[in-house]
Steps between C-alpha positions, in 0.01 A plus 500: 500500500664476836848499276418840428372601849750327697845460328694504816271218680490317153892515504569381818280233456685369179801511660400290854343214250831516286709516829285158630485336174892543491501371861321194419199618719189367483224694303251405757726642803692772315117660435359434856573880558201564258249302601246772583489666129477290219543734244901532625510131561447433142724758368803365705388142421556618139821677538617176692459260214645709270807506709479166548462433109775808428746234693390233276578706221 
């Protein structure tokens, strides 16, 4: 749901955990910024590890 409410926000955060995945950056630090709203937290956790899997790939 917030994909559909909040594009831009759900953008930007797929690009800063693809930008600190790339960077070597670790999850715990690169989503300190988040720490008071979980619901973001685990939506950039998820875009993280799917950049982090995407360089794998």
């Amino acid at each position: 749901m917030a994909t559909t409410i909040f594009p831009l926000t759900t953008a930007v955060l797929q690009q800063q955990a693809r930008e600190a995945a790339e960077q070597g950056v670790p999850l715990e630090e690169a989503h300190a910024h988040l720490a008071h709203d979980s619901t973001l937290r685990e939506q950039f956790d998820g875009f993280y590890r799917a950049a982090l899997q995407a360089e794998v790939a």
